[in-house]
Structures are given as C-alpha cells and as structure tokens.
Jmol script that loads the backbone (N, CA, C; Angstrom):
load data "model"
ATOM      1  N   UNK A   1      39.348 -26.625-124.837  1.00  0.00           N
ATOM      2  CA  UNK A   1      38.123 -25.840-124.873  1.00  0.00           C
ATOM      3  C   UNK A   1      38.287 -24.612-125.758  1.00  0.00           C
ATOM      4  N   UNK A   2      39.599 -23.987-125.335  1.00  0.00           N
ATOM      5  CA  UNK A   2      39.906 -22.839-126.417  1.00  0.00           C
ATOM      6  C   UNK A   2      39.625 -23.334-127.903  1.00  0.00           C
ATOM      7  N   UNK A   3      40.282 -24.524-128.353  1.00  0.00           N
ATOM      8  CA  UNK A   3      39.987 -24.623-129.713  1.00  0.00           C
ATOM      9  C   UNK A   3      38.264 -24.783-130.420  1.00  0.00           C
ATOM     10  N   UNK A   4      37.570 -25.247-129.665  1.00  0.00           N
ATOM     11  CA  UNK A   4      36.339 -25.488-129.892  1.00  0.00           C
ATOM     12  C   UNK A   4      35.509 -24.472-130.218  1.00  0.00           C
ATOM     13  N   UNK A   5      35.993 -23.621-129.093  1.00  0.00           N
ATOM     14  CA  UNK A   5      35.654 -21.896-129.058  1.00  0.00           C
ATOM     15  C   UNK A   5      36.207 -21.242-130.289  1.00  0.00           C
ATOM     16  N   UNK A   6      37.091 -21.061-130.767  1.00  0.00           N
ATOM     17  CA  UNK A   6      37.706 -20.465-131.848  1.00  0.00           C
ATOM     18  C   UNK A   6      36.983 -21.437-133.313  1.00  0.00           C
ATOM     19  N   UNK A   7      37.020 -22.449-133.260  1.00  0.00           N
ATOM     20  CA  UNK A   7      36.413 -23.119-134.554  1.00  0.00           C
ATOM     21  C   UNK A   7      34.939 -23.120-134.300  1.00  0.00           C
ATOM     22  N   UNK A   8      34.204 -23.411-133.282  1.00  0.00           N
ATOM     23  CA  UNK A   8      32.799 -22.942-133.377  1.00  0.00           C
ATOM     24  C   UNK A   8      32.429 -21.481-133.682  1.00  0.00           C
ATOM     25  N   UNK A   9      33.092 -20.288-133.393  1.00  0.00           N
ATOM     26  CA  UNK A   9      33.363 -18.929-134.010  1.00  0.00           C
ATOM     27  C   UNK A   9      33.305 -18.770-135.671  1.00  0.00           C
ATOM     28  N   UNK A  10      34.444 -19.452-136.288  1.00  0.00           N
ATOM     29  CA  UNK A  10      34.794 -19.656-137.245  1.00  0.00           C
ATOM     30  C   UNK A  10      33.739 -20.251-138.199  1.00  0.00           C
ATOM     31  N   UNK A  11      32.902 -21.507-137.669  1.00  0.00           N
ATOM     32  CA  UNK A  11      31.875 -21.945-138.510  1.00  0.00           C
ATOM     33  C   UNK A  11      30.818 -20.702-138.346  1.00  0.00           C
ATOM     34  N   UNK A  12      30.355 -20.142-137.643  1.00  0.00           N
ATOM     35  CA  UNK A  12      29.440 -19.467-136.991  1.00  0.00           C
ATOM     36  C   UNK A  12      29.945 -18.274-138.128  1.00  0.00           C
ATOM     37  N   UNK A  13      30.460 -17.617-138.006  1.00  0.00           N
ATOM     38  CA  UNK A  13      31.082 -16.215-138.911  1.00  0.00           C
ATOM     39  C   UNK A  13      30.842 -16.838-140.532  1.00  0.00           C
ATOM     40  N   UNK A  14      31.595 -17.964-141.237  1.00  0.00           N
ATOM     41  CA  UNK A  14      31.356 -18.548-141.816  1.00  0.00           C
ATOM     42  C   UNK A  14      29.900 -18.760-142.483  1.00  0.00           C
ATOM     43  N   UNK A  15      28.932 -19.265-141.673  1.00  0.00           N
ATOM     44  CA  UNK A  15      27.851 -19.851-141.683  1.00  0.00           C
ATOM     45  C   UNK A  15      26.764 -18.663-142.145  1.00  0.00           C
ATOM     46  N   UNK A  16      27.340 -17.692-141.806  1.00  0.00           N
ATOM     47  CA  UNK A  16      26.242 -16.526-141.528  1.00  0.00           C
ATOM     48  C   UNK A  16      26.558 -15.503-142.571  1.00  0.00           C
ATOM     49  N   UNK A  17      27.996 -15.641-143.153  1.00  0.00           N
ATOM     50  CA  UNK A  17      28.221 -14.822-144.504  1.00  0.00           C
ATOM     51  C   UNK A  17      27.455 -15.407-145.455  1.00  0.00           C
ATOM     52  N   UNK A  18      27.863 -16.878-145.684  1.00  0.00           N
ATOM     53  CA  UNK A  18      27.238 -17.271-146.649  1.00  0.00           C
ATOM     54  C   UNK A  18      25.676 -17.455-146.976  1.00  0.00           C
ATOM     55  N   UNK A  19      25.040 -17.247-145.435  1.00  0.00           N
ATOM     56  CA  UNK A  19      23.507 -17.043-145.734  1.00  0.00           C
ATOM     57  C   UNK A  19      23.271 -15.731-146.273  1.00  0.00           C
ATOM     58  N   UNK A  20      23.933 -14.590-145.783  1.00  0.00           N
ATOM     59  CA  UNK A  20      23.312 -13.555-146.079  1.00  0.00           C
ATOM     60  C   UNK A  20      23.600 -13.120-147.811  1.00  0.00           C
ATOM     61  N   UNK A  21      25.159 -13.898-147.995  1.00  0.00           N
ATOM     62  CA  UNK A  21      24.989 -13.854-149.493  1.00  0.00           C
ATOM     63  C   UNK A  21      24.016 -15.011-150.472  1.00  0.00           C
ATOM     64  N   UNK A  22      23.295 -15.944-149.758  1.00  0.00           N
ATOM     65  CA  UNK A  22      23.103 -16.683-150.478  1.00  0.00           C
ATOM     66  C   UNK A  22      21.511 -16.192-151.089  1.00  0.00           C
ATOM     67  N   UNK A  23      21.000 -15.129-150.562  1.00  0.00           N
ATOM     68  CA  UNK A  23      19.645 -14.203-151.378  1.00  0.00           C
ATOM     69  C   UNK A  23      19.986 -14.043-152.687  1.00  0.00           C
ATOM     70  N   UNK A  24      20.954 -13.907-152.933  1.00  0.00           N
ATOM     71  CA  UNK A  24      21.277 -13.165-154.825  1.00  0.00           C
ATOM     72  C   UNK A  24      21.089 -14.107-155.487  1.00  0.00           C
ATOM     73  N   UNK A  25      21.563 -16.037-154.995  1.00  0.00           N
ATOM     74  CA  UNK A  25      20.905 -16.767-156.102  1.00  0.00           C
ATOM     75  C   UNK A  25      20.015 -17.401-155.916  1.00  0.00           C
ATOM     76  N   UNK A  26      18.875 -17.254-155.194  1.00  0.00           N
ATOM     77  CA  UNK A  26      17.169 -17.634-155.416  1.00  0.00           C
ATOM     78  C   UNK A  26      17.214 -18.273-156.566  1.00  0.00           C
ATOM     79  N   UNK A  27      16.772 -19.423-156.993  1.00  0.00           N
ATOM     80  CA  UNK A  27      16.263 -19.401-158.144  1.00  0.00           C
ATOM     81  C   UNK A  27      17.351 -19.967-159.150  1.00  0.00           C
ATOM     82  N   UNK A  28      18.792 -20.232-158.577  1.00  0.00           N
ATOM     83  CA  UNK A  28      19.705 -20.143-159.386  1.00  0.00           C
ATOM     84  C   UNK A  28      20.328 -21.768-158.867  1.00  0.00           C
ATOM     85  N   UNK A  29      20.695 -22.743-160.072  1.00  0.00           N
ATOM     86  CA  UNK A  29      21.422 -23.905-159.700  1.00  0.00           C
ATOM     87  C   UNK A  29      22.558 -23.255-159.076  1.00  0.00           C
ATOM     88  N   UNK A  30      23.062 -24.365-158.278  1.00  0.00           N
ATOM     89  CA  UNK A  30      24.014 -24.075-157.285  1.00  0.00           C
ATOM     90  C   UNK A  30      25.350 -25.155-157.243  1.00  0.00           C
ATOM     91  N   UNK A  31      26.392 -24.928-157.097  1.00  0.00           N
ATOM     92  CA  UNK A  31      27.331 -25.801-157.112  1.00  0.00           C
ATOM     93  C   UNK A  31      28.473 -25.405-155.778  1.00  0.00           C
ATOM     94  N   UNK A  32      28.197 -26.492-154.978  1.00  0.00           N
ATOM     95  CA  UNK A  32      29.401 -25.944-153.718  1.00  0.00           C
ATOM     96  C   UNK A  32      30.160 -26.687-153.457  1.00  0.00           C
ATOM     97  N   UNK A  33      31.369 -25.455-152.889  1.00  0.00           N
ATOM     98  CA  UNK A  33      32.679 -26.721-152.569  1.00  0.00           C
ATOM     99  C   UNK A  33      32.673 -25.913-151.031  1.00  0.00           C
ATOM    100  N   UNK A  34      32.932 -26.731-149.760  1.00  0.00           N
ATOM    101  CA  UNK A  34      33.130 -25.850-148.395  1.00  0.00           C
ATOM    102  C   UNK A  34      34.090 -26.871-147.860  1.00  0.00           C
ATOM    103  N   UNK A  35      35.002 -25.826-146.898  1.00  0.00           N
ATOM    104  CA  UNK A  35      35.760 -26.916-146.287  1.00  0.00           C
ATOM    105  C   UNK A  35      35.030 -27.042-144.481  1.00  0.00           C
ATOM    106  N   UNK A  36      35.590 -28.342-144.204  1.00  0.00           N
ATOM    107  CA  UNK A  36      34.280 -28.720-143.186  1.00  0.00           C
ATOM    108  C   UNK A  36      35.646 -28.894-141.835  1.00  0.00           C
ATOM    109  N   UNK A  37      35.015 -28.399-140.526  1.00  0.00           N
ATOM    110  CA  UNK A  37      35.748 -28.682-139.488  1.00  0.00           C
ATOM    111  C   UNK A  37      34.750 -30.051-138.371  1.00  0.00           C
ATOM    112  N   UNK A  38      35.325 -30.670-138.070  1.00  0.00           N
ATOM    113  CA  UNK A  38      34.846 -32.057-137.533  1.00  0.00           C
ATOM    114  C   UNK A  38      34.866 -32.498-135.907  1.00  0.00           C
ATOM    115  N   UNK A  39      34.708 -32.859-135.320  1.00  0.00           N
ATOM    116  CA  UNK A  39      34.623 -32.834-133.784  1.00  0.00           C
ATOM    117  C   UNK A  39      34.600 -34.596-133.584  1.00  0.00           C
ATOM    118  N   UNK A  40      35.535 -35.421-132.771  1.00  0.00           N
ATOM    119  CA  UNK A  40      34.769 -36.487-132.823  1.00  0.00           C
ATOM    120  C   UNK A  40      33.473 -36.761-131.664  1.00  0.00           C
ATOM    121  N   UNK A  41      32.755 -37.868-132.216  1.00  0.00           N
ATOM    122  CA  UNK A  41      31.734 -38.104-131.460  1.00  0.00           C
ATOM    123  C   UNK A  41      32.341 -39.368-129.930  1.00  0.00           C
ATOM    124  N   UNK A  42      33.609 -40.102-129.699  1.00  0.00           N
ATOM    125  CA  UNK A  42      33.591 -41.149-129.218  1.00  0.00           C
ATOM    126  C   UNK A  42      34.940 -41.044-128.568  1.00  0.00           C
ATOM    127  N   UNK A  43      35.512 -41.740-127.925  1.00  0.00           N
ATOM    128  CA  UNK A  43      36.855 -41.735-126.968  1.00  0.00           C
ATOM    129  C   UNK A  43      37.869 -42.411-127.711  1.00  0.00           C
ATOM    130  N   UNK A  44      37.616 -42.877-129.521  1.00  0.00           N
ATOM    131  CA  UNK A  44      38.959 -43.502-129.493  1.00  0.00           C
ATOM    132  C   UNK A  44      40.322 -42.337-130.006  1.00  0.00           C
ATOM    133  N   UNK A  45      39.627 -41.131-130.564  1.00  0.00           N
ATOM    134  CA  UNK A  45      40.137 -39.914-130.875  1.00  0.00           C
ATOM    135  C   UNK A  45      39.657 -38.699-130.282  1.00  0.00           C
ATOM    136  N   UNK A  46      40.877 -38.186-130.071  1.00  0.00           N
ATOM    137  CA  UNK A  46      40.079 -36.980-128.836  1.00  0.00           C
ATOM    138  C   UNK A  46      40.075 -35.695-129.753  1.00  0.00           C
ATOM    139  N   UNK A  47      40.947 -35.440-130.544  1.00  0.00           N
ATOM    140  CA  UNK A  47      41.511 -34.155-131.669  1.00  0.00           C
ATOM    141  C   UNK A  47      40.595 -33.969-132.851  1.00  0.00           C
ATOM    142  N   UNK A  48      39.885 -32.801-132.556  1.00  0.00           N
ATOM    143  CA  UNK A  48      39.511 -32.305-133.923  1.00  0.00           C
ATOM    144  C   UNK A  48      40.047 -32.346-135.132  1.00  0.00           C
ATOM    145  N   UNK A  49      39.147 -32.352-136.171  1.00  0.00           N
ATOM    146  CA  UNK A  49      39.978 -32.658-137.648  1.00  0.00           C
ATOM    147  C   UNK A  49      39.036 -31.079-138.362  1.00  0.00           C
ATOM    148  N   UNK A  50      40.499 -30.703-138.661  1.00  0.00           N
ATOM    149  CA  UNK A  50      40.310 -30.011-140.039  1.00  0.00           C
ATOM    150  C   UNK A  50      40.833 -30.035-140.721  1.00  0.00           C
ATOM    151  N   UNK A  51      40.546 -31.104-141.650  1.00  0.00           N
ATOM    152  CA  UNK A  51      40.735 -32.172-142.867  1.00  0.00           C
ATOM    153  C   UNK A  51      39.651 -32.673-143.412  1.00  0.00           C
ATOM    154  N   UNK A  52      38.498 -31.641-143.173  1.00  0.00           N
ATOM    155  CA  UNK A  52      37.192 -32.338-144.207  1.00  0.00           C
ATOM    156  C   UNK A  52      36.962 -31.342-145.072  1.00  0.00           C
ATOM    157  N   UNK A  53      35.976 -31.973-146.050  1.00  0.00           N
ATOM    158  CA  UNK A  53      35.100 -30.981-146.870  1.00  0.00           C
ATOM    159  C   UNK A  53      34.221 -31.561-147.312  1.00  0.00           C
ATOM    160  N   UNK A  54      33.706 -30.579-148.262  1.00  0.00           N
ATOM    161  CA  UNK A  54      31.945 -30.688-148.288  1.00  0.00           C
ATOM    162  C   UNK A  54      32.025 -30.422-150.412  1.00  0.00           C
ATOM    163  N   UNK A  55      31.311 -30.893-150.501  1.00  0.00           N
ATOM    164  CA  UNK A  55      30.699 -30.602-152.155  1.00  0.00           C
ATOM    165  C   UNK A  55      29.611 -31.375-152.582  1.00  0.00           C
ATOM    166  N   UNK A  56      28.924 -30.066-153.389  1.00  0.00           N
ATOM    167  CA  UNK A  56      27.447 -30.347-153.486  1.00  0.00           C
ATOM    168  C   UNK A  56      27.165 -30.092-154.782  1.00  0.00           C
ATOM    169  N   UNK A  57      25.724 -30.303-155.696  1.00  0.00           N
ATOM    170  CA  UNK A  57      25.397 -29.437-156.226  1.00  0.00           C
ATOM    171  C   UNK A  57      23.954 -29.836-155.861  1.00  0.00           C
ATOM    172  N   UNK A  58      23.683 -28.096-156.336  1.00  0.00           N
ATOM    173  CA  UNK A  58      21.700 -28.318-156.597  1.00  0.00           C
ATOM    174  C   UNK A  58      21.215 -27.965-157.855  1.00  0.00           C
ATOM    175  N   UNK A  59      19.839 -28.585-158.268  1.00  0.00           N
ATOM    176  CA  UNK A  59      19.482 -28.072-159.873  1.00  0.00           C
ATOM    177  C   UNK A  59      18.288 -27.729-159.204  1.00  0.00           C
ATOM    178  N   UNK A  60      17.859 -26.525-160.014  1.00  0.00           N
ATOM    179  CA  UNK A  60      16.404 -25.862-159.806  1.00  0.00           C
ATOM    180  C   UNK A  60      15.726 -26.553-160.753  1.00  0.00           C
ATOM    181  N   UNK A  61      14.180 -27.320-160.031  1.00  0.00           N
ATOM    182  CA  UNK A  61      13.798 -28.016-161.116  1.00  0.00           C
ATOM    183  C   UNK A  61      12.257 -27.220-161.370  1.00  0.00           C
ATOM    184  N   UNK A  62      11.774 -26.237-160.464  1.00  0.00           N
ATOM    185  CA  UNK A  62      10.646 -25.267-160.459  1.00  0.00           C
ATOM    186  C   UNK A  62      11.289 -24.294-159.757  1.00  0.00           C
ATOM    187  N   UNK A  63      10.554 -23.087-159.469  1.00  0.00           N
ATOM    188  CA  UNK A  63      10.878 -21.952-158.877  1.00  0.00           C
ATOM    189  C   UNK A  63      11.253 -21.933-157.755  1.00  0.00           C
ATOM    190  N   UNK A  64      10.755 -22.369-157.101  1.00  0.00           N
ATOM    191  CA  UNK A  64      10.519 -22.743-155.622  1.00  0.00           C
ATOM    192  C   UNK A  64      11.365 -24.131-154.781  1.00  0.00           C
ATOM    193  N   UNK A  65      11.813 -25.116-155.719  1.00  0.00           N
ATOM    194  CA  UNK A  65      12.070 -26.125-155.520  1.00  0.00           C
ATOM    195  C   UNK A  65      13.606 -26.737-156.385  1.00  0.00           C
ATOM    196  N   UNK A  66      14.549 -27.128-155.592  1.00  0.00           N
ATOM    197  CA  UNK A  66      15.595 -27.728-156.434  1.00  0.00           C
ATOM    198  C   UNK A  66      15.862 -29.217-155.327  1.00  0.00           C
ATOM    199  N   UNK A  67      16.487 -29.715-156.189  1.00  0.00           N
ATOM    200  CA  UNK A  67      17.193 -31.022-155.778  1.00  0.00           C
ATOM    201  C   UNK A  67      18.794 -31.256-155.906  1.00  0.00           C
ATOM    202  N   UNK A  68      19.200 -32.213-155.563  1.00  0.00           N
ATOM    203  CA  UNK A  68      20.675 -32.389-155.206  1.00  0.00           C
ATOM    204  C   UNK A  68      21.475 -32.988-154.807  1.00  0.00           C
ATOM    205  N   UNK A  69      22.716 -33.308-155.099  1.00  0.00           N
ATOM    206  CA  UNK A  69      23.161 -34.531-154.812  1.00  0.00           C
ATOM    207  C   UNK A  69      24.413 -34.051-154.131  1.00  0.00           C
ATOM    208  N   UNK A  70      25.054 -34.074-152.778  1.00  0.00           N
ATOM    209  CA  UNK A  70      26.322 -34.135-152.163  1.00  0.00           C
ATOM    210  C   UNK A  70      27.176 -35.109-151.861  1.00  0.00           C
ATOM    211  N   UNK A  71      28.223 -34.606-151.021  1.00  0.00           N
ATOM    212  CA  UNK A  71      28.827 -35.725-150.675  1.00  0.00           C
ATOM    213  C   UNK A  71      29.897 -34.760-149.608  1.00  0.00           C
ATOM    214  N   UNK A  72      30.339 -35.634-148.433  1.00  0.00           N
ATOM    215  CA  UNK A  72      31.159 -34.800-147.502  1.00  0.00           C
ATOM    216  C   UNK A  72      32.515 -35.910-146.937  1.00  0.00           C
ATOM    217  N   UNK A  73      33.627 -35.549-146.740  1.00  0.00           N
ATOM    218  CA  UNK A  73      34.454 -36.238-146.016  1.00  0.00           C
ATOM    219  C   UNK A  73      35.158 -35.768-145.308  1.00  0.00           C
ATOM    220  N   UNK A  74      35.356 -36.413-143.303  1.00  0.00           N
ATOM    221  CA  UNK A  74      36.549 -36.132-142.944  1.00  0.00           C
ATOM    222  C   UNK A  74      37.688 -36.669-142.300  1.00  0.00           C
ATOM    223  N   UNK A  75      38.724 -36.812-142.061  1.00  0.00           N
ATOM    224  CA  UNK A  75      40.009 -37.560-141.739  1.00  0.00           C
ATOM    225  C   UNK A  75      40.518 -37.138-140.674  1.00  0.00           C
ATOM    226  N   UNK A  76      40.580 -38.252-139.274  1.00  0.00           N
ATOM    227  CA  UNK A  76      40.811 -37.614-138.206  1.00  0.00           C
ATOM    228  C   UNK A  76      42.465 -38.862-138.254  1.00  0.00           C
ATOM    229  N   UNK A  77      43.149 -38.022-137.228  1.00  0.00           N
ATOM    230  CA  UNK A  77      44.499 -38.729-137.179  1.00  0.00           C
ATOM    231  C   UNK A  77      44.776 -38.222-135.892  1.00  0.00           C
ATOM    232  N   UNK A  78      45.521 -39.310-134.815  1.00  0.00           N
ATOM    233  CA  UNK A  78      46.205 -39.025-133.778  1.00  0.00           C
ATOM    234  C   UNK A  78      47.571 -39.589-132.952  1.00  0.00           C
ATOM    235  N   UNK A  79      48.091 -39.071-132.867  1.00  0.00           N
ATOM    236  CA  UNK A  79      49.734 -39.873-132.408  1.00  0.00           C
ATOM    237  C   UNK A  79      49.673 -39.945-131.144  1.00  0.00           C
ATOM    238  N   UNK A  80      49.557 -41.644-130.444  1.00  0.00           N
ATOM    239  CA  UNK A  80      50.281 -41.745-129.088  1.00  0.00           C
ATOM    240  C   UNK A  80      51.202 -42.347-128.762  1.00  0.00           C
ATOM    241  N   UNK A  81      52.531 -42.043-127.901  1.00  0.00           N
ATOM    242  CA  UNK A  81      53.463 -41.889-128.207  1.00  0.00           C
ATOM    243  C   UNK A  81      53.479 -43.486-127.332  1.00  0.00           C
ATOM    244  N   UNK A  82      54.868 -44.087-127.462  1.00  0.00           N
ATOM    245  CA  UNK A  82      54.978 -45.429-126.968  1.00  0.00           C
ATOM    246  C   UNK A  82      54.543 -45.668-125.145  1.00  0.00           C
ATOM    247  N   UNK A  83      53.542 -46.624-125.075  1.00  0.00           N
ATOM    248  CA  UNK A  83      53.243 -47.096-123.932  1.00  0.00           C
ATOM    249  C   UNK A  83      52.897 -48.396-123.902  1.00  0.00           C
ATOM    250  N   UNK A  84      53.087 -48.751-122.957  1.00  0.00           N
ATOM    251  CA  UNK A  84      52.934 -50.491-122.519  1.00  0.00           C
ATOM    252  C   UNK A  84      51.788 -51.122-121.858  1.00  0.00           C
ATOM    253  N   UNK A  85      50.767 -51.745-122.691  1.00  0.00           N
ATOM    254  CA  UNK A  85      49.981 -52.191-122.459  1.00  0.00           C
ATOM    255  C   UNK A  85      49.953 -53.590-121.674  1.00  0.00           C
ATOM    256  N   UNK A  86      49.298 -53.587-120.521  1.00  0.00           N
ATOM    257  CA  UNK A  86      49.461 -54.836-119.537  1.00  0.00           C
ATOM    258  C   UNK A  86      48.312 -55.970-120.404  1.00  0.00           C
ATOM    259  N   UNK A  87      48.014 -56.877-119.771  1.00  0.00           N
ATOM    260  CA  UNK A  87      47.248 -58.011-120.196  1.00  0.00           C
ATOM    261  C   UNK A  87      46.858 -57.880-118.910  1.00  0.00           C
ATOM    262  N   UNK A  88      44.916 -57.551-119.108  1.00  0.00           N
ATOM    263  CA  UNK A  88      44.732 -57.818-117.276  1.00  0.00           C
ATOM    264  C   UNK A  88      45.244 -58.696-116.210  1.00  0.00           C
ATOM    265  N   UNK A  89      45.320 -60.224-116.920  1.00  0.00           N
ATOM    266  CA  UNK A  89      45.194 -61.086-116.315  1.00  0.00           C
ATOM    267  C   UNK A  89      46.949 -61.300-115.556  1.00  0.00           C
ATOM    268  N   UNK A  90      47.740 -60.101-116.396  1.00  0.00           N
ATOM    269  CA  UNK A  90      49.053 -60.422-115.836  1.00  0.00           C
ATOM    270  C   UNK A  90      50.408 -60.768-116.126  1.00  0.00           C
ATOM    271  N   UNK A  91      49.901 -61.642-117.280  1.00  0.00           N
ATOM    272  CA  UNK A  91      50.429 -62.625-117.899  1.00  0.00           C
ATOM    273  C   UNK A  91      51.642 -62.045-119.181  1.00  0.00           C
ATOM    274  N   UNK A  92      51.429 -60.962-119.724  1.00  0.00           N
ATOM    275  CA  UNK A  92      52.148 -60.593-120.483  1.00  0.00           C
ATOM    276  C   UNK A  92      51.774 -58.760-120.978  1.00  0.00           C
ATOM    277  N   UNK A  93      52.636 -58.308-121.571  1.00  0.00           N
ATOM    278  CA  UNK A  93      52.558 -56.478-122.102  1.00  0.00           C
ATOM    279  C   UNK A  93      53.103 -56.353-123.845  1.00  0.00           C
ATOM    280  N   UNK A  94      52.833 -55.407-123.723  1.00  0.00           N
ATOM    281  CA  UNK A  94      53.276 -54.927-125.260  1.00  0.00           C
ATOM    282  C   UNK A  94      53.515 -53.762-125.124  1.00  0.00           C
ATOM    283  N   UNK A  95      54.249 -53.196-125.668  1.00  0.00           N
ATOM    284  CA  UNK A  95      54.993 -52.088-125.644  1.00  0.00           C
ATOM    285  C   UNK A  95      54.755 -51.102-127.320  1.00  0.00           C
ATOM    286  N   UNK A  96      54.440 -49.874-127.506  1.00  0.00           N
ATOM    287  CA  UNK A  96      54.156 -49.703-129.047  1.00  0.00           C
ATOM    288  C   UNK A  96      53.598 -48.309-128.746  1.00  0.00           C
ATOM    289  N   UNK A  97      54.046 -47.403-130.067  1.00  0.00           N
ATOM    290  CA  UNK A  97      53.694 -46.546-130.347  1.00  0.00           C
ATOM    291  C   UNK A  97      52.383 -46.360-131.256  1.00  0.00           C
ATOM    292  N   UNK A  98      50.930 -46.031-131.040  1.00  0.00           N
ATOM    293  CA  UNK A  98      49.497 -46.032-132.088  1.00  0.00           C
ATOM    294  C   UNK A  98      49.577 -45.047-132.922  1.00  0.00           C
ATOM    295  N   UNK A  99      48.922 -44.910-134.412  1.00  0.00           N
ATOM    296  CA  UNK A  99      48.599 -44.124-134.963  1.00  0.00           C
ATOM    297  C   UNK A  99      46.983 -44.621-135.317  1.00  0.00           C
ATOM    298  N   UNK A 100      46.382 -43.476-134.521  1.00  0.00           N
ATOM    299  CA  UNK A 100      44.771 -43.464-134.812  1.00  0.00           C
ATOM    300  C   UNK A 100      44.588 -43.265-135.812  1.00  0.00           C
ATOM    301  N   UNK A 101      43.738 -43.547-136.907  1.00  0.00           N
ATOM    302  CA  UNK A 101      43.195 -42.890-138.184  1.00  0.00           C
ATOM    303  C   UNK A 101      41.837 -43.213-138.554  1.00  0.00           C
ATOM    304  N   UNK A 102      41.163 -42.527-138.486  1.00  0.00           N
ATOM    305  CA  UNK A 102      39.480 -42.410-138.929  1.00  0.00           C
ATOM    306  C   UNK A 102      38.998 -41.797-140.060  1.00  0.00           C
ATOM    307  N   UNK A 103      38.865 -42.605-141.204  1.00  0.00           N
ATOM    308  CA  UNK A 103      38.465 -41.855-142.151  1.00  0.00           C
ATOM    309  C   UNK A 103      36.786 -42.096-142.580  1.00  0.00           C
ATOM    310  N   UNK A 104      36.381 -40.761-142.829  1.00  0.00           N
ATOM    311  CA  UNK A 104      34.736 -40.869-143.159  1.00  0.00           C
ATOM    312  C   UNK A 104      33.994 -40.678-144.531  1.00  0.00           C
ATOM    313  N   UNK A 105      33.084 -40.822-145.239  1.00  0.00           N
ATOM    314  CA  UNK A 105      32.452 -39.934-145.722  1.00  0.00           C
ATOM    315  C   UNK A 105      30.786 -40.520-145.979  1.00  0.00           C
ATOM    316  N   UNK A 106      30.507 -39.413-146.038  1.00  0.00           N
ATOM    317  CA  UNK A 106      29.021 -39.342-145.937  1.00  0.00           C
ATOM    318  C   UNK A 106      28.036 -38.360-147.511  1.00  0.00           C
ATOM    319  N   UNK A 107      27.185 -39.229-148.121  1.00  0.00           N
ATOM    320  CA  UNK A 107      26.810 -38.509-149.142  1.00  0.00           C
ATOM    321  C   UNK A 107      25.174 -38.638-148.912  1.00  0.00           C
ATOM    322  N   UNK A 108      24.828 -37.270-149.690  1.00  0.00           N
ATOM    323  CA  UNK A 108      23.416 -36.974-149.350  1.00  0.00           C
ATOM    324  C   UNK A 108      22.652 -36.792-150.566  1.00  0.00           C
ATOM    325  N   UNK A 109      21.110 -36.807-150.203  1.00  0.00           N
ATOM    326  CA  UNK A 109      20.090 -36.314-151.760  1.00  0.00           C
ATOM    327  C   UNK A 109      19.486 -35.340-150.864  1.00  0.00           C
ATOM    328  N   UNK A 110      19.320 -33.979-151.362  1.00  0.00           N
ATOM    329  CA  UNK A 110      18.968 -33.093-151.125  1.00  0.00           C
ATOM    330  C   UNK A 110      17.763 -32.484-152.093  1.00  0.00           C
ATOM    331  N   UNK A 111      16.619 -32.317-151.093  1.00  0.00           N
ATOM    332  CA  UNK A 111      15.334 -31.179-151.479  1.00  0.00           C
ATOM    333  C   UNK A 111      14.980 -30.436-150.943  1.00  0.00           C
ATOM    334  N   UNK A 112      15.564 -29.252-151.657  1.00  0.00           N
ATOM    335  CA  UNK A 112      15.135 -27.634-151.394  1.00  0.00           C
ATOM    336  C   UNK A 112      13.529 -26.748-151.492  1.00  0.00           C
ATOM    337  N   UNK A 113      13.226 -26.104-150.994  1.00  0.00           N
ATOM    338  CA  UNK A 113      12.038 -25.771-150.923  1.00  0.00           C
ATOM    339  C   UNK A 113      12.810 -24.279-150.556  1.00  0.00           C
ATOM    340  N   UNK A 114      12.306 -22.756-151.130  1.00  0.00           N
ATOM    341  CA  UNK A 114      12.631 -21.719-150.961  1.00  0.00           C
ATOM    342  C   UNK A 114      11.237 -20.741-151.188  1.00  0.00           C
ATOM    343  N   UNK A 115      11.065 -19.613-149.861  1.00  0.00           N
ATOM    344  CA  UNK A 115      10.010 -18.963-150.003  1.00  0.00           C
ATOM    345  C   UNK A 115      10.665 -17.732-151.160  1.00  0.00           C
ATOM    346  N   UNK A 116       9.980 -16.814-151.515  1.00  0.00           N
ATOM    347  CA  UNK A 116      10.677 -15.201-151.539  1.00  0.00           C
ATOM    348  C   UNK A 116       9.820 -14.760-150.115  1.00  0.00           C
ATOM    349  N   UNK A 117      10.247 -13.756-149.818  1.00  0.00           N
ATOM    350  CA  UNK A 117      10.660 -13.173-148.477  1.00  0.00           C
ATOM    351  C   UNK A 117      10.570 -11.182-148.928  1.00  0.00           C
ATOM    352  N   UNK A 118       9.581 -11.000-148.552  1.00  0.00           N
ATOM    353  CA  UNK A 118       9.836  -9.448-148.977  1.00  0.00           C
ATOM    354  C   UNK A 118      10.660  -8.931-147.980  1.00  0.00           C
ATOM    355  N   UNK A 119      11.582  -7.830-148.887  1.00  0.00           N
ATOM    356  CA  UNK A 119      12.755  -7.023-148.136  1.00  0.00           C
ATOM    357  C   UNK A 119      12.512  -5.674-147.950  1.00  0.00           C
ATOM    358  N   UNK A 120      12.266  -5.355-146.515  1.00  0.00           N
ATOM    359  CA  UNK A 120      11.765  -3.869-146.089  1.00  0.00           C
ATOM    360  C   UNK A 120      13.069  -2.576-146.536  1.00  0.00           C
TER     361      UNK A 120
END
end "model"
wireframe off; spacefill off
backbone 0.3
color backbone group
C-alpha cells in the first residue's frame, strides 16, 4: 500500500507541474517523451512496473486545434521462487521456479481542442 501511495504522489506532483507549465506553449507543436509508472489490472502479476514510457507528438493544425500521434509501453516482470505444483486429480507435481513477464504497448491518435483562458 505504501508503494502505491508514494507513486500515486509522484504521478500527482508530476502531473500538476507539467500542467501548470504547459500554458507557455498554447499554440505551439509539441513533442513528448514521459516516463510512465504502471499498476497491474489482474492476479497473474501482483508488482508494479516502473519500466514504462510514454512518447508523443502533436502538430497544431489551427489555433485552437492540433492532432497527434503517440505511442506508450510497459514491462512488468516477477520472480517466484521454486514451488510444487500438485495435479488436482493427484496423479502427479512439478516442481519449478516462474518468471512472469508482461509486456505491453499501446498507441494512440490524438485531438486537441484548447480554449485561451483569461489570467487574473
């Protein structure tokens, strides 16, 4: 739970610099590289991965409007150490050490839409 807490922090701190810097380029093509922290969704890996990342770009194609093409990947890995698997029925076991490995990636088309925003 501690770790979840500390890396949900981390995106969060993260997340919120880069909005507040991201006012200066309104208007401006964009090219990003971020590194990405991952959570799994399912029981065959229990361990967070931070082993992803993120890269994007956007082109402004009107004022108001850009488009874009990404792409993201991440790599989860887990070591369990040797145990012996029964055969329900009885009949026989196996004995063996697993190495989990999940590798992902996911790519996107992106359309931006941006107001201006007057600043008091």
């Amino acid at each position: 739970m501690k770790r979840y807490l500390i890396s949900f922090l981390v995106i969060l701190i993260a997340s919120s610099h880069a909005q507040s810097q991201s006012h200066s380029f309104v208007g401006q093509n964009k090219f990003i590289i971020a590194w990405e922290v991952a959570f799994p969704s399912n029981d065959f890996i229990s361990n967070e991965s931070y082993s992803g990342g993120r890269i994007a770009y956007q082109k402004m194609v009107k004022e108001n409007l850009s488009v874009g093409l990404g792409g993201s990947w991440n790599s989860f890995s887990e070591y369990v150490p040797v145990t012996t698997y029964q055969k329900p029925d009885g009949t026989g076991a196996l004995t063996s050490d697993i190495v989990k490995e999940v590798y992902s990636f996911h790519s996107h088309l992106m359309l931006i839409t941006t107001s201006k925003v007057a600043m008091h």
